[in-house]
C-alpha positions in Angstrom: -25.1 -5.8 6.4 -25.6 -8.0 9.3 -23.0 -8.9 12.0 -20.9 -11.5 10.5 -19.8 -14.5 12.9 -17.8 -16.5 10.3 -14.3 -17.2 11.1 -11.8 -14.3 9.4 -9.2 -17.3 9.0 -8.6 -19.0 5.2 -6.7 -21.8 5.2 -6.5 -24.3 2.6 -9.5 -23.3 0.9 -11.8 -23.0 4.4 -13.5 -20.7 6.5 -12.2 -20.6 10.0 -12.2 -18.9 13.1 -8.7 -19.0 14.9 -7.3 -20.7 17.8 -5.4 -18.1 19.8 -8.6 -18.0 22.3 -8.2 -14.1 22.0 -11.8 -12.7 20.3 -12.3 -9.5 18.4 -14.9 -7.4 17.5 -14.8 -5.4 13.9 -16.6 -1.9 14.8 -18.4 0.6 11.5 -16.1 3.6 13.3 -18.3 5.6 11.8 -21.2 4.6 13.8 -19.6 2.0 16.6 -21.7 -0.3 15.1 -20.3 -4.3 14.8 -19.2 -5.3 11.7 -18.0 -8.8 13.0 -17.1 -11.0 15.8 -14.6 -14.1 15.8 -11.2 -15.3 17.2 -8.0 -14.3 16.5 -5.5 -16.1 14.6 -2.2 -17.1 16.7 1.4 -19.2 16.0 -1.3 -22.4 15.4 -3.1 -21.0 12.4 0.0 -19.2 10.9 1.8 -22.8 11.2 -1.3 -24.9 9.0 -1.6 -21.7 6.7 2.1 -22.0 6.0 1.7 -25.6 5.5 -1.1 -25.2 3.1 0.8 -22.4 1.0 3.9 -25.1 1.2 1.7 -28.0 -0.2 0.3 -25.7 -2.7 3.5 -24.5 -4.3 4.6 -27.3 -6.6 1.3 -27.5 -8.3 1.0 -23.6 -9.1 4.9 -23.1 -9.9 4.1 -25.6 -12.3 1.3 -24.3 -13.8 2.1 -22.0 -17.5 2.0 -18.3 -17.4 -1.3 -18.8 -19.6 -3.2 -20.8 -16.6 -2.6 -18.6 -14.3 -3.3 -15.7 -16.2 -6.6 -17.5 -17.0 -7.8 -17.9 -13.6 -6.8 -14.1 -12.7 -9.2 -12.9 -15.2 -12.0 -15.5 -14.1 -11.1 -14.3 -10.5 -11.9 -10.7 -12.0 -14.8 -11.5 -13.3 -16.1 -13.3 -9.9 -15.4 -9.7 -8.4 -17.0 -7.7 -10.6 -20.1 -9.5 -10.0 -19.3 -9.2 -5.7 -18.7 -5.6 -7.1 -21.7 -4.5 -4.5 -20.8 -6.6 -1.6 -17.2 -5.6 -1.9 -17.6 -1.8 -1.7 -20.6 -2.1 0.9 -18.2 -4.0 3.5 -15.4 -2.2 3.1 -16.7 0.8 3.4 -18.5 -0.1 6.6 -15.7 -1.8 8.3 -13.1 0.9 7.2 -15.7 3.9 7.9 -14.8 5.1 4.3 -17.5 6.8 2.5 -19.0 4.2 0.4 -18.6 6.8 -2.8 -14.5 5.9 -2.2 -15.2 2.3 -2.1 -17.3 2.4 -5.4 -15.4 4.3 -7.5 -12.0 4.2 -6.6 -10.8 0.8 -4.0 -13.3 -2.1 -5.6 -12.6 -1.1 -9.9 -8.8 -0.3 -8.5 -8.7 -3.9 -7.5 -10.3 -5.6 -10.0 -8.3 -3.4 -12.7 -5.3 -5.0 -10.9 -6.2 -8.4 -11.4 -6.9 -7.8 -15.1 -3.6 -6.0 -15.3 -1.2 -9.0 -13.2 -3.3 -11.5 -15.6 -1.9 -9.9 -18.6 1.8 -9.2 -16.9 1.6 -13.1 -15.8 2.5 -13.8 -19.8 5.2 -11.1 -20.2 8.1 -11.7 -17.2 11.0 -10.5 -19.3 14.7 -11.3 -19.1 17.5 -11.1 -20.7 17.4 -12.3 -24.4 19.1 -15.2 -24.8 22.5 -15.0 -26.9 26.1 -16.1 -27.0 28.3 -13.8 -24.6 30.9 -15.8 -24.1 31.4 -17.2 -27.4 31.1 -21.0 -26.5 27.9 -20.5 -24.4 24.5 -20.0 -24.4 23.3 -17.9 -21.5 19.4 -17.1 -21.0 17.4 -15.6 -17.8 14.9 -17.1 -16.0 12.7 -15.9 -13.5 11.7 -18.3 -10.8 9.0 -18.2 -8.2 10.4 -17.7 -5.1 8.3 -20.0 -3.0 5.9 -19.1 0.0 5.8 -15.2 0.9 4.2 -14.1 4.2 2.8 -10.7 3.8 1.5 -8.2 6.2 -1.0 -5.4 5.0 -2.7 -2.4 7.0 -6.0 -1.2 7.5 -6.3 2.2 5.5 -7.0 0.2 1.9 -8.1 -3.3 3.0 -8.8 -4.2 -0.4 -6.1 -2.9 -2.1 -3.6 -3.7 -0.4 -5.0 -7.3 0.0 -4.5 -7.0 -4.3 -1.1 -5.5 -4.1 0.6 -8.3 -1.7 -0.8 -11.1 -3.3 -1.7 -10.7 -7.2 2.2 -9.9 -8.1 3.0 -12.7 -5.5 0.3 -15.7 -7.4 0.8 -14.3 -11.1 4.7 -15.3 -10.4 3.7 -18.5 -9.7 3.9 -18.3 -5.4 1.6 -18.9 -3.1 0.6 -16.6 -0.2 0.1 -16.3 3.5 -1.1 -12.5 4.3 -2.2 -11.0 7.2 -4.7 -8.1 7.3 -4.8 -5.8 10.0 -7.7 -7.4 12.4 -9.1 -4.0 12.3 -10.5 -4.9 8.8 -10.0 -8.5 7.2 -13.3 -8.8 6.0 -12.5 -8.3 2.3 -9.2 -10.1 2.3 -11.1 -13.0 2.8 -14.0 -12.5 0.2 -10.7 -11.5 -2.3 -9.3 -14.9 -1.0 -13.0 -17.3 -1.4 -13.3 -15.5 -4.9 -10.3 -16.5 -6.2 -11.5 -20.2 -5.3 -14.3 -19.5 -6.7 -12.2 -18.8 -9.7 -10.7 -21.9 -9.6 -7.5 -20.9 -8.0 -6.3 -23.8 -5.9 -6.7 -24.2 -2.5 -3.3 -23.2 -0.8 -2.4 -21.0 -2.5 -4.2 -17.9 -1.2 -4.3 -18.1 2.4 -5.6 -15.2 5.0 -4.6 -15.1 8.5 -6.1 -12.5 10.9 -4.8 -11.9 14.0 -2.4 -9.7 15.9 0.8 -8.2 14.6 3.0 -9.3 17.7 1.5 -12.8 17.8 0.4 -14.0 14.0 2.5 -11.5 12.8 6.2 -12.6 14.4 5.0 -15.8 13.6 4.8 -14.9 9.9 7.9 -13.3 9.7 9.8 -15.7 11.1 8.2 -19.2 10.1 11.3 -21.2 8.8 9.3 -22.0 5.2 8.3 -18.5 4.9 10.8 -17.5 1.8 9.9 -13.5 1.2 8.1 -11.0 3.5 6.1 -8.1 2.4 5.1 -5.2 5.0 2.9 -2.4 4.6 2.9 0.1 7.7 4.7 2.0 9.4 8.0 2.6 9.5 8.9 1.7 12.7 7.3 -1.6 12.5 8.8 -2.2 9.1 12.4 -1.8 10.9 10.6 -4.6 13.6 10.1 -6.7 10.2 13.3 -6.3 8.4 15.4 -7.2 11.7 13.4 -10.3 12.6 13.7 -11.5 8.4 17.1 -10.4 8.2 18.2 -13.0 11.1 16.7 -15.5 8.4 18.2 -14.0 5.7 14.8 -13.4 3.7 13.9 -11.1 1.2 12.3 -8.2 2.0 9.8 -5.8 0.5 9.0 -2.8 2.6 6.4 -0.2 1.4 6.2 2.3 4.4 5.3 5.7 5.8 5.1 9.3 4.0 5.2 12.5 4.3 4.1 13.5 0.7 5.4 17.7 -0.3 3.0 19.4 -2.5 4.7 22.0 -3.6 3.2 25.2 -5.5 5.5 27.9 -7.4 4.4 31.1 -8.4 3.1 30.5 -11.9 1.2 27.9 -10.8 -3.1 27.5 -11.7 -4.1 28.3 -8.1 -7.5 27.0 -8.2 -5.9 23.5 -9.8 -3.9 23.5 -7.0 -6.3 24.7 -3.8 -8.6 22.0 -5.4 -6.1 19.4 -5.5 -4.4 19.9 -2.0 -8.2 19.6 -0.3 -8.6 16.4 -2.3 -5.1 14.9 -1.5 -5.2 15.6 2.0 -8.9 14.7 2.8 -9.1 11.3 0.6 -9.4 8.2 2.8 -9.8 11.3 5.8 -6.0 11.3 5.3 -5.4 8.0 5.9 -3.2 7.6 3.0 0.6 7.1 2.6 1.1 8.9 0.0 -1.6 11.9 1.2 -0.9 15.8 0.8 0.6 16.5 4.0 3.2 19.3 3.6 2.1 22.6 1.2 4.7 25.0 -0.1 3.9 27.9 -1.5 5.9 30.5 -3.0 5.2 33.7 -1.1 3.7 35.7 -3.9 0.6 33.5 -3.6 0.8 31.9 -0.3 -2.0 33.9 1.2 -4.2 33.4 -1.9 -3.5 29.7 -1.2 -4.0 29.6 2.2 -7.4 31.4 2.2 -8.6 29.3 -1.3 -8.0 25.8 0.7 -9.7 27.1 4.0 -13.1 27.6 2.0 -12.9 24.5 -0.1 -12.0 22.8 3.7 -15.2 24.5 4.6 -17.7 22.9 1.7 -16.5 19.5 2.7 -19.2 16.9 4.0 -18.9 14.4 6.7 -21.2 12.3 7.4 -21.9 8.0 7.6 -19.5 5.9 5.6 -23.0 4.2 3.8 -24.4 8.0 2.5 -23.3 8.9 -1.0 -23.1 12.6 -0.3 -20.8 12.2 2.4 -17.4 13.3 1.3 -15.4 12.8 4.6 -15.8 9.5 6.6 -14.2 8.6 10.0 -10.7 7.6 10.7 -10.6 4.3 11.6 -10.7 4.5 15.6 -11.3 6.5 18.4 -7.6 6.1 19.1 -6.4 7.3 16.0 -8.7 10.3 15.9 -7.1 11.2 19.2 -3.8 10.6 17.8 -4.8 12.9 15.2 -6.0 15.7 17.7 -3.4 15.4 19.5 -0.9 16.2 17.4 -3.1 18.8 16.1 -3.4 20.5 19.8 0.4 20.4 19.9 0.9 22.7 17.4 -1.1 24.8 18.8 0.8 24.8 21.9 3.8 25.5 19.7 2.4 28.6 18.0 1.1 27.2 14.9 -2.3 28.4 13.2 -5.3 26.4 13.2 -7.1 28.1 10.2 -9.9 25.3 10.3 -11.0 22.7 11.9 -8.7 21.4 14.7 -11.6 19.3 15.9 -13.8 16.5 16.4 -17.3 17.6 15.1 -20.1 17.2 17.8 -24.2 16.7 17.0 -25.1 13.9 15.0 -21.3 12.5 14.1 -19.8 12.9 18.2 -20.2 8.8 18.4 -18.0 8.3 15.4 -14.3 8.7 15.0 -14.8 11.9 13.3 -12.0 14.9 12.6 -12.9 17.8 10.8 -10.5 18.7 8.1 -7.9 20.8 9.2 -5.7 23.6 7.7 -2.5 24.7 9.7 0.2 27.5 9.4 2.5 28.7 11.6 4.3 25.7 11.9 8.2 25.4 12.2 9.8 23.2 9.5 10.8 20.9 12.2 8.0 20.9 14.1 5.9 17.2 14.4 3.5 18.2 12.4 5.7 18.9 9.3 8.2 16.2 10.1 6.0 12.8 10.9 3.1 11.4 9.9 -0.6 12.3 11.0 -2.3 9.5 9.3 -5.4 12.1 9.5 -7.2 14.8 7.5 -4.7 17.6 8.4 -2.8 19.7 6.1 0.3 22.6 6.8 1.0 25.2 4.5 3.9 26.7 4.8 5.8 29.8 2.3 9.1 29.5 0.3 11.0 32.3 -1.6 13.0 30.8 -3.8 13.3 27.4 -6.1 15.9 26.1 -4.4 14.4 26.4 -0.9 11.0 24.6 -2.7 13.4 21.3 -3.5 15.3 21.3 0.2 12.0 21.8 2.4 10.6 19.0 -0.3 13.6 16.7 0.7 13.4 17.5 4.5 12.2 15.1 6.1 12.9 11.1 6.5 10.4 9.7 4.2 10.3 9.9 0.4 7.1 7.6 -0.7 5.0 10.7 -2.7 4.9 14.2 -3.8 3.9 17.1 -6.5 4.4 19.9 -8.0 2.1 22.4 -9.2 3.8 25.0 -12.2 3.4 25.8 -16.0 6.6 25.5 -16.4 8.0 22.7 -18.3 11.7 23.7 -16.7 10.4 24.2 -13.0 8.9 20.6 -13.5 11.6 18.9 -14.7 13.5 19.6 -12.2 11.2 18.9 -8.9 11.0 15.5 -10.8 14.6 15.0 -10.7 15.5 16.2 -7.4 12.5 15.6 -5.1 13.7 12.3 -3.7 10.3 10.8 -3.8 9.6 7.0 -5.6 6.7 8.7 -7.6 6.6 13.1 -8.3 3.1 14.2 -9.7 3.4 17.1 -11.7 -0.4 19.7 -11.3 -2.1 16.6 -9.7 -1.9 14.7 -6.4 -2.8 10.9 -5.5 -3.5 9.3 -8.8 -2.2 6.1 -9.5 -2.3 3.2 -12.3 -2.1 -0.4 -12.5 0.7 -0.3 -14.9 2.7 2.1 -13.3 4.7 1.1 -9.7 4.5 2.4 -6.5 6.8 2.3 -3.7 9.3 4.8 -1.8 13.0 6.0 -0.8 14.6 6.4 2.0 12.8 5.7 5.3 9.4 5.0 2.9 11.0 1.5 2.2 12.2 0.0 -1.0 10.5 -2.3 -3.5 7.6 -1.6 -5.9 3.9 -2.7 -5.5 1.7 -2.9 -9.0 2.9 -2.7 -12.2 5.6 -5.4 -13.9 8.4 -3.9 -11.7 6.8 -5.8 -9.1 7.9 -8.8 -10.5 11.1 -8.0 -9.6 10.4 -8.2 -6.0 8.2 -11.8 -6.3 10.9 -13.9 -8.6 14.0 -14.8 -8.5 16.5 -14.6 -11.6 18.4 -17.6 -12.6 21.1 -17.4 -15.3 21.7 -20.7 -17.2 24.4 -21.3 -19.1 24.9 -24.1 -21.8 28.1 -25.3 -23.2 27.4 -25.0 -27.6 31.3 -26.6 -28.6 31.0 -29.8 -27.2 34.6 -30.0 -26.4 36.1 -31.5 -23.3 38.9 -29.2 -23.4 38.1 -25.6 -22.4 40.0 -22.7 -23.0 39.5 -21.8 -19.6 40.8 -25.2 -18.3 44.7 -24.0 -19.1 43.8 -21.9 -16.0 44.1 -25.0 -14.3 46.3 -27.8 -16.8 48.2 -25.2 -17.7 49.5 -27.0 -20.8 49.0 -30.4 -20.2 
């Protein structure tokens, strides 16, 4: 793929570059390679991209649940013939083996589109019916108007799908913002839902930076609804600034995702799926295995299991398909990455394997070997906050009970699993794991019609599924009169008897 100097701006149905005079350069950080050059969007562009979505609003909140439904499956089928292109650029602009991007972030996305086309036809309320006795009361569900959304880099495409196809179906329109690390497939998302016939407005990117285009997002006057992706302590940045506006808010944030193993556990189910939860995306995944418990009994097996299936792993350039490890997205997060890695170490944790950046061939990409630690104290950094990296502690428990508290221990509460036979032991990490989705002998998985989003410090609201809708509409009650008296009995409240 050659460099690509198009502007990363879509406004109003055009290309653009932006006008904050600040330039960027889109790297492969699996290579160093660029991707892309441009400008960055500022306050300017954010302004005529809320505009646009403004303008656009009448028109597709007054379009049927059928129309829109209509275009989201000709906007599927525009996809699925960019299939190629898709996967190709984001997997070179994300340094995500191109393997991921084929089989698991472009059919994710367009299986989301399918999925909000059919959900666009089936918002449900309340059934309509006589409560009071002289009324009718029914439920509707509104569009709430323009949302600004913010999305990070780890998914590009997905999360492009997640902000906006709950947010169109509904009958909004949309300004996002993609991390300027990688836009590039907001943008084809956005131009092939034109292509779809999806009207101009109503999809709108904006790429620039979060303290510029970003505040300016957040706190635009006709921006009705903000949606964040990212960290957590930018997502307390992003509720304060909308809360002084008193906008909704959807917040899907960090994690800290337990895995947790009991006794009876299939050991090789589990080894397996720990290695694939905590390498996919190199770790760069919210909801990745970060934290393995492991009842004592088998702890060791565990421990040494995991450290060979570490060792079979393959890294190698994002664009090979036998490379099962990309890069991390920068240089600076690979350091981030070692360097909480190296402090842990200094605090007397274990590095069973890797604990490094790989030399040869791969030292010019942002490469970290995947890494196994023990050792660690429950409230050490490692345990407690996120690495955003292909790092995973294992640690023992004794009992049940202990399994459940170290789950719970820490802020977050977006993921987790548990790996058992039995149906009891199951049931009850399900219940008590304070997680918004608990796996039960698998880790990562997720489905279109099935929602996603966290507790606690993980934020609140869903992402996919029809719960979604709940986040994108707002729910009118209406209630008509059926007597057709003047006089209500209610009125006597008032008249008394006169």
């Amino acid at each position: 793929m050659e460099n690509d100097t198009k502007g990363q701006q879509f406004i109003a149905g055009e290309r653009r570059d932006g006008t904050s005079g600040e330039t960027y350069e889109i790297t492969d950080p699996s290579t160093g390679e660029t991707v892309a050059t441009g400008t960055l969007a500022g306050p300017r562009d954010v302004g005529e991209a809320v505009a646009a979505a403004r303008a656009a609003f009448p028109g597709w909140a007054g379009t049927t649940p059928g129309e829109r439904a209509g275009a989201l499956l000709r906007w599927a089928d525009v996809l699925e013939a960019r299939a190629g292109d898709l996967a190709r650029t984001e997997s070179r602009s994300g340094g995500k083996p191109i393997r991921l991007a084929r089989e698991f972030d472009v059919p994710g996305t367009i299986d989301n589109v399918r999925f909000f086309a059919a959900a666009a036809r089936n918002l449900e309320g309340r059934a309509a019916a006589e409560y009071s006795g002289d009324h009718t009361s029914a439920i509707r569900r509104e569009p709430i108007g323009v949302v600004g959304s913010i999305a990070p880099w780890n998914y590009p495409l997905q999360m492009a799908a997640w902000k906006i196809l709950p947010a169109v179906a509904a009958g909004n329109t949309i300004v996002l913002k993609p991390s300027e690390l990688t836009p590039l497939t907001s943008v084809m998302f956005a131009e092939a839902a034109q292509e779809a016939g999806i009207p101009d407005g109503v999809i709108n990117i904006v790429t620039g930076a979060g303290p510029t285009a970003g505040q300016a997002l957040v706190t635009h006057d006709d921006v009705a609804m903000v949606s964040f992706t990212g960290s957590t302590a930018v997502g307390r940045q992003v509720a304060a600034a909308a809360a002084g506006q008193v906008k909704r808010v959807h917040l899907e944030l960090g994690g800290k995702a337990p895995f947790v193993v009991f006794d009876d556990a299939d050991l090789e189910a589990a080894a397996r799926g720990a290695v694939a939860g905590a390498l996919i995306n190199a770790g760069q995944d919210c909801t990745a295995a970060t934290r393995a418990y492991v009842q004592r009994p088998r702890y060791e097996e565990f421990v040494e299991r995991v450290a060979a299936l570490m060792g079979e792993v393959r890294l190698g350039p994002a664009d090979d398909p036998a490379t099962d490890l990309g890069s991390l997205i920068s240089h600076q997060q690979r350091d981030r990455v070692a360097a909480m890695v190296d402090a842990a170490r200094a605090d007397g944790a274990t590095v069973v394997c890797g604990g490094r950046a790989p030399g040869g061939a791969l030292a010019r990409g942002a490469y970290y070997e995947p890494t196994l630690i023990t050792d660690a104290a429950q409230d050490s950094a490692v345990v407690q906050r996120e690495i955003f990296g292909p790092v995973l502690v294992a640690l023992p428990f004794d009992t049940d009970d202990e399994a459940i508290s170290l789950a719970n221990d820490t802020p977050y509460g977006l993921a987790a699993s548990a790996w058992t036979r039995d149906l009891y032991r199951a049931g009850r990490a399900t219940r008590e794991i304070r997680a918004g989705c608990v796996w039960v002998n698998d880790h990562i998985p997720i489905v279109s019609e099935m929602p996603h989003g966290g507790y606690k410090s993980s934020g609140f609201g869903k992402d996919m599924s029809a719960y979604s809708f709940d986040e994108y509409t707002n729910i009118k009650h209406v209630m008509t009169d059926i007597t057709g008296r003047a006089r209500k009995p209610w009125h006597d409240t008032v008249f008394t008897s006169r």
